[in-house]
C-alpha positions as CSV (number, residue, x, y, z in Angstrom):
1,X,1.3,-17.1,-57.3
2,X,3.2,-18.4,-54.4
3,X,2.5,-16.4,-50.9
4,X,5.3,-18.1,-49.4
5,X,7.5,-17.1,-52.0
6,X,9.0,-13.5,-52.2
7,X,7.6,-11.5,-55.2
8,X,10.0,-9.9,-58.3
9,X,9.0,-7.6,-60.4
10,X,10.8,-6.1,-63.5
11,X,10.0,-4.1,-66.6
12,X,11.8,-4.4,-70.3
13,X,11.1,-1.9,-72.9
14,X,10.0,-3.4,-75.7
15,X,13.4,-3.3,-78.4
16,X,12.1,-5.7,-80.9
17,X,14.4,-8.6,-81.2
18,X,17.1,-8.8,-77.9
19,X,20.8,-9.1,-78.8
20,X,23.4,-10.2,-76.8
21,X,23.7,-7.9,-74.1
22,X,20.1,-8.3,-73.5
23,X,20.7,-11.6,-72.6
24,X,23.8,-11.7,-70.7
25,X,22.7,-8.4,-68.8
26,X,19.0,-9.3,-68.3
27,X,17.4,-12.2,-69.4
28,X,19.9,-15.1,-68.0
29,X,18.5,-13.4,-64.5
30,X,14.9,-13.6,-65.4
31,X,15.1,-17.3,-66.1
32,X,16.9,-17.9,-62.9
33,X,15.0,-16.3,-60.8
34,X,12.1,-18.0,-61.6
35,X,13.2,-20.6,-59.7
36,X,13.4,-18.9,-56.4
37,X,10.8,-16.2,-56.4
38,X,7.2,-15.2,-57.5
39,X,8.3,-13.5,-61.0
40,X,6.2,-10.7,-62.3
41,X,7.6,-9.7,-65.9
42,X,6.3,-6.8,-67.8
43,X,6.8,-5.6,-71.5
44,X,6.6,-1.8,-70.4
45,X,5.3,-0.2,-73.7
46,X,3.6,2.9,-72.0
47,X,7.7,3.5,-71.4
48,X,9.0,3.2,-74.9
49,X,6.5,6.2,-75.8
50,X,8.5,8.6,-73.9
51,X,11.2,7.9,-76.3
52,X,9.8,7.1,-79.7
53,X,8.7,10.1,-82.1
54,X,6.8,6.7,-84.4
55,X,4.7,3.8,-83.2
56,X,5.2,2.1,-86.6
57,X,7.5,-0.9,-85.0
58,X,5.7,-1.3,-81.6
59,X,3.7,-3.8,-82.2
60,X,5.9,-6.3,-83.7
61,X,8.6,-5.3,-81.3
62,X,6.7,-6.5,-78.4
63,X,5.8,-9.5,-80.4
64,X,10.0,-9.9,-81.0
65,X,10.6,-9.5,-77.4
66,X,8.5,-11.9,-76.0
67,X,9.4,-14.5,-78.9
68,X,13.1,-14.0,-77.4
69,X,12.2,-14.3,-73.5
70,X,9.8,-17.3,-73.9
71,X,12.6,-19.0,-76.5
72,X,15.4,-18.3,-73.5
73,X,13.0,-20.3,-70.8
74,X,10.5,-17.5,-69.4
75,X,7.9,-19.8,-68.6
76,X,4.0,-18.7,-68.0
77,X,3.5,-21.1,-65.7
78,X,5.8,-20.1,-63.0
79,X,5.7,-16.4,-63.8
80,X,3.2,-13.4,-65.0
81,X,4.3,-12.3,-68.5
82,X,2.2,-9.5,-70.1
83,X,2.1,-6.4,-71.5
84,X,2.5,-2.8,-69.4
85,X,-0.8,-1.3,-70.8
86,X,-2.7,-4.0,-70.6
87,X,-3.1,-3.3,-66.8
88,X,-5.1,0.4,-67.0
89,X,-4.9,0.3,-63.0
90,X,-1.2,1.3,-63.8
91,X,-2.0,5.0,-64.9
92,X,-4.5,5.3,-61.5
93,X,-1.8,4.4,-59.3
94,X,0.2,6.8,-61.6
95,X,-1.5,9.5,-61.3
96,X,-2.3,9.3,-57.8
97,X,1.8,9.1,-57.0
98,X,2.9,11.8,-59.0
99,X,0.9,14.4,-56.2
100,X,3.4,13.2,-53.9
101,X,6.8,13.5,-56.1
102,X,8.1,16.9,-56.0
103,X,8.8,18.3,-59.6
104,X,12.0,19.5,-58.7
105,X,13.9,16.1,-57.8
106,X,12.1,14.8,-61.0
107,X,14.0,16.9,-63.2
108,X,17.3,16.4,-61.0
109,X,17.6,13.2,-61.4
110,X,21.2,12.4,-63.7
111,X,18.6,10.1,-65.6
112,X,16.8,12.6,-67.3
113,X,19.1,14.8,-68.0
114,X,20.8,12.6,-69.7
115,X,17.4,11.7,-71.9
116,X,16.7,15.2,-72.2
117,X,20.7,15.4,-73.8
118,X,20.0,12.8,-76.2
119,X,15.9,14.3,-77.1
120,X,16.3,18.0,-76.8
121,X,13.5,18.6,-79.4
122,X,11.2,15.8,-77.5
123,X,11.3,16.7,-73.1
124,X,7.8,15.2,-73.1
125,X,6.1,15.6,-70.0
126,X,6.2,11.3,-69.6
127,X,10.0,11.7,-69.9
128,X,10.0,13.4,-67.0
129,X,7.3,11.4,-65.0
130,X,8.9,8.0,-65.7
131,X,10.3,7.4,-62.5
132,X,7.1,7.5,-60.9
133,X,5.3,5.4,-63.9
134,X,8.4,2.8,-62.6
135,X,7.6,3.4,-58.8
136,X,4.1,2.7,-60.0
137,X,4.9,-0.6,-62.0
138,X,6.8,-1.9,-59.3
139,X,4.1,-1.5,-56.3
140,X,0.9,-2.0,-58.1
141,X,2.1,-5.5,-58.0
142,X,3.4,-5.9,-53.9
143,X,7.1,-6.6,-55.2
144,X,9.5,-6.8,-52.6
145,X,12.5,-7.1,-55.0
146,X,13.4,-5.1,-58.5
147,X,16.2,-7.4,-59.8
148,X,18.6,-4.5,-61.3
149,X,22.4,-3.7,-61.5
150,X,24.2,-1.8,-59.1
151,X,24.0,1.2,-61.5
152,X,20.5,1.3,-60.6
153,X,20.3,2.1,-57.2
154,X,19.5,5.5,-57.4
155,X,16.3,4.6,-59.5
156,X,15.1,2.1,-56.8
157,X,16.2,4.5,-54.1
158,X,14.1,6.8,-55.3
159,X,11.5,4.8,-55.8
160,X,11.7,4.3,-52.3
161,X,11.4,7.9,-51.4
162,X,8.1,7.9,-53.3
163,X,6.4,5.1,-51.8
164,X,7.7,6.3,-48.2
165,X,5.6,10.0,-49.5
166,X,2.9,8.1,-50.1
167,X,2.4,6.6,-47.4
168,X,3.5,9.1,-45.1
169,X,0.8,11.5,-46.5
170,X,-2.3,9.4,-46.2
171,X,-1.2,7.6,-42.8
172,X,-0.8,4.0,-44.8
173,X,1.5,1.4,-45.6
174,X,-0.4,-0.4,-48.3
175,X,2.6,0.2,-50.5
176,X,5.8,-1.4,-50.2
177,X,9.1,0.0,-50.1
178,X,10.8,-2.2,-52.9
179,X,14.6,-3.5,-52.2
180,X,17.3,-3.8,-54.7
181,X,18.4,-7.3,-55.6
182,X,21.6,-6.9,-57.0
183,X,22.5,-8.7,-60.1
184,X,26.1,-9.1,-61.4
185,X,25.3,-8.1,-64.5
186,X,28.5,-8.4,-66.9
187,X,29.9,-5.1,-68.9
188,X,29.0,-6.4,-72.3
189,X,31.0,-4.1,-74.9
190,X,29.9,-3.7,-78.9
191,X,31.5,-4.7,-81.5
192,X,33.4,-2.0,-81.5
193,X,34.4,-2.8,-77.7
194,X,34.6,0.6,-76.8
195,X,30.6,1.1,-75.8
196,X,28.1,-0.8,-74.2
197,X,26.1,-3.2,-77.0
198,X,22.9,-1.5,-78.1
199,X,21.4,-1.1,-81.3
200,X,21.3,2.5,-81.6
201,X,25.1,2.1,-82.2
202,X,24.6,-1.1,-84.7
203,X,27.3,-2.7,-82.3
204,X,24.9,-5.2,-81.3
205,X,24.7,-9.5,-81.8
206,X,21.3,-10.6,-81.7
207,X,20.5,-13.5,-80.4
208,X,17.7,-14.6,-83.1
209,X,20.5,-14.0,-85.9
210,X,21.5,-17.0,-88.6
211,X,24.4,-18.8,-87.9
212,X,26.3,-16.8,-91.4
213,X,24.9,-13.4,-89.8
214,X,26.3,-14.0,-85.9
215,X,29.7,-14.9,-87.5
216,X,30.0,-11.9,-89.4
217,X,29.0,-9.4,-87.0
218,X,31.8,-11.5,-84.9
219,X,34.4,-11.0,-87.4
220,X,33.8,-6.9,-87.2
221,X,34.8,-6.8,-83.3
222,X,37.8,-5.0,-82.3
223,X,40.5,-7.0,-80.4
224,X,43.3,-6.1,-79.2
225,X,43.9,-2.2,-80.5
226,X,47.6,-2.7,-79.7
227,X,48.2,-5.6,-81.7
228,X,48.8,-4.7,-85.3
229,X,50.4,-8.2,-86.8
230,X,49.6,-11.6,-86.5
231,X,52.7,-12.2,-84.9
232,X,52.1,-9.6,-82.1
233,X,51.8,-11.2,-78.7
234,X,48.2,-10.0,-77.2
235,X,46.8,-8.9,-74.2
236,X,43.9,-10.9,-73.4
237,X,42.7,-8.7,-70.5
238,X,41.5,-6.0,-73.0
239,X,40.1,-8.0,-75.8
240,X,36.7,-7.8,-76.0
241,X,36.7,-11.1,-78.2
242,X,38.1,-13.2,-75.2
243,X,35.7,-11.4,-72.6
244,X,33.0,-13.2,-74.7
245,X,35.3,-16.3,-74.4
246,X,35.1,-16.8,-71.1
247,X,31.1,-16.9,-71.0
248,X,30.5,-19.2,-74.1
249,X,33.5,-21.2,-74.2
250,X,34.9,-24.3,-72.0
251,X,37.5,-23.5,-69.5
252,X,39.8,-25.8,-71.3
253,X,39.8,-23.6,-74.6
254,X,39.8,-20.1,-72.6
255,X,43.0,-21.0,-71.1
256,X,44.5,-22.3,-74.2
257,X,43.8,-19.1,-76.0
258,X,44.7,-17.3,-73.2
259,X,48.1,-18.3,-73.3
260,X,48.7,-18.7,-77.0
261,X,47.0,-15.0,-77.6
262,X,50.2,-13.9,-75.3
263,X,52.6,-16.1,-76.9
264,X,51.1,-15.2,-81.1
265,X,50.1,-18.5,-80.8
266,X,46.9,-17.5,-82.0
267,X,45.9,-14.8,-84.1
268,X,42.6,-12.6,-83.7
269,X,40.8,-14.0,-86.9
270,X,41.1,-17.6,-86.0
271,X,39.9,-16.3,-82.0
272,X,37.2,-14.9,-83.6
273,X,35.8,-17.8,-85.7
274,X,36.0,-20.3,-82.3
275,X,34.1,-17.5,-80.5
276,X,31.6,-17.8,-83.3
277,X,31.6,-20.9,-83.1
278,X,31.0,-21.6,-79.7
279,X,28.3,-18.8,-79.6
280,X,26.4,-20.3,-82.5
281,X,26.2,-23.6,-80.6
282,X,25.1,-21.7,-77.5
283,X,22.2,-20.3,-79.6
284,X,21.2,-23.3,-81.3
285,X,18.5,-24.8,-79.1
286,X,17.2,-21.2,-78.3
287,X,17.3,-20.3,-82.0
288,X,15.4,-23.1,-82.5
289,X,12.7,-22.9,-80.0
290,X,12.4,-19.5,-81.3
291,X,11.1,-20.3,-84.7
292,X,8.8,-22.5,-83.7
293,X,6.9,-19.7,-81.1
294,X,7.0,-17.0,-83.5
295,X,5.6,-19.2,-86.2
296,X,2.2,-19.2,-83.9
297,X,1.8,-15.4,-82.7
298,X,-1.4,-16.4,-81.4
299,X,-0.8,-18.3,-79.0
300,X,2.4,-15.8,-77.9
301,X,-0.8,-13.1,-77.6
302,X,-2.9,-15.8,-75.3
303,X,-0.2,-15.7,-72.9
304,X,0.4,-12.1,-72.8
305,X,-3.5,-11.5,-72.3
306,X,-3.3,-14.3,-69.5
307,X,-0.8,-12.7,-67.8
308,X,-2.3,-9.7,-67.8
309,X,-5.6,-10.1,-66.4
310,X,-3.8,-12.1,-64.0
311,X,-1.5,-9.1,-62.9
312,X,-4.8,-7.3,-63.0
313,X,-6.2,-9.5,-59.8
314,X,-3.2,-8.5,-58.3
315,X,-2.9,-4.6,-59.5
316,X,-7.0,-4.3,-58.4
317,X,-6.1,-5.7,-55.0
318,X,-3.8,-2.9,-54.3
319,X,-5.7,-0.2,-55.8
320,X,-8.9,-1.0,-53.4
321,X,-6.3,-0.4,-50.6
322,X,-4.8,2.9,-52.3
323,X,-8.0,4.6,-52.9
324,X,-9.4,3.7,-49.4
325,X,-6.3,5.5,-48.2
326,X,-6.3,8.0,-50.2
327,X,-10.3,8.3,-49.6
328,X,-11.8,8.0,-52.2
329,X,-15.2,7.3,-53.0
């Protein structure tokens, strides 16, 4: 890594094959920032477990994510790609930050409350810790910047709180307060373009679909609820279809539909099929790039080991520090 370069870090849990929110919401920003910054990029499966009630799909799922981020331009070369676990110096510095997170502001936080809404028959004690597993992932490596949307903030912030507890207690400041790096992440609706894309809802594009499969799924989005007849004039501000249009198509054809979706010169079906279009030629490079890594998993595992027993050197580093503050033996 680059010391004259500021240091990222960010966590992805590990979904299996990334659709199109994925990549519009995170994965377009991982590329870039490569660029710019040190970039420290984990698959955080110790995370996923405080969700899943089966393991069955991990594996591959990790394996289908990092097909997808290498396909999209991740590159090992400029940044550290691995796997969470893969680093055990993550559960020390774990461990050793939950004695200074009250229990209390844990269970506060909106976050898992909500989780605890959605799992009421699965409050697992890791649910409840996961903030300070993330505080933990995040300054185990140095980072200086967690690349996030402005939703985020109270995660970070509280993040923040922890580190500033840590070192506070044991008279330090080995750990670094991590800042927030805002990202304009775009609100990318389902297909039902009522809620945001995610597979739990099956309102998701993936990115690693065939050309046959994305055009379906792109038939099934809602428009324009208003409009009822081809010969309706529509409202291009709520459309979920044109939304997409103005990311994937040329300027030239967004304001040509524009204006013929107000005027009926266009109807939603025939919207739909450019969008399709224009998204499958988007895709096609990445789509094929993608085939040819996940036809040698191998070599996909090499560079997750690499990357991790390079994150170790730098998780190691910071652990000598902690446990000298902490005073340890």
């Amino acid at each position: 890594m680059n010391p004259k370069k500021s240091r990222v870090f960010s966590g992805a849990r590990p979904t299996g094959r990334q659709h199109l929110g994925n990549y519009l919401g995170a994965i377009n920003n991982y590329i870039a920032l490569q660029e710019e910054y040190d970039c420290i990029y984990c698959i955080v499966d110790l995370h996923a477990l405080t969700t899943m009630e089966t393991t069955r799909d991990l594996r591959q799922n990790i394996l289908e994510m990092a097909y997808d981020f290498l396909a999209a331009g991740m590159d090992p070369q400029k940044s550290i790609v691995f796997v969470q676990s893969h680093v055990p110096q993550l559960t020390e510095l774990h461990t050793i930050l939950s004695m200074v997170t009250m229990l209390g502001k844990l269970t506060d936080l909106p976050t898992f409350k909500e989780k605890a809404r959605m799992q009421p028959q699965n409050i697992n004690y890791g649910l409840v810790g996961y903030p300070v597993l993330m505080t933990a992932d995040i300054t185990l490596y140095k980072a200086e910047f967690v690349p996030v949307g402005i939703d985020q903030a109270p995660h970070i912030e509280f993040a923040r709180e922890i580190v500033r507890s840590f070192n506070y207690r044991y008279n330090t400041n080995c750990l670094i307060e991590p800042q927030m790096k805002v990202t304009k992440v775009p609100k990318v609706l389902g297909t039902d373009g009522v809620q945001k894309m995610g597979k739990s809802l099956n309102n998701h594009i993936e990115l690693a679909a065939t050309p046959e499969e994305t055009q379906q799924r792109v038939m099934t989005m809602v428009t324009d609820p208003q409009r009822q007849r081809r010969s309706d004039p529509g409202r291009p501000e709520v459309c979920n279809v044109f939304s997409m249009h103005k990311v994937f198509s040329s300027p030239e054809e967004v304001e040509s539909i524009e204006r013929d979706c107000r005027s009926a010169g266009i109807g939603c079906v025939d919207c739909k099929k450019l969008f399709a279009k224009n998204l499958n030629a988007h895709l096609a490079g990445f789509r094929q790039r993608r085939t040819e890594i996940a036809a040698r998993p191998d070599e996909v595992i090499d560079i997750l080991q690499d990357g991790a027993k390079r994150a170790r050197v730098i998780a190691e580093a910071t652990m000598q520090e902690v446990r000298a503050a902490v005073g340890m033996l």
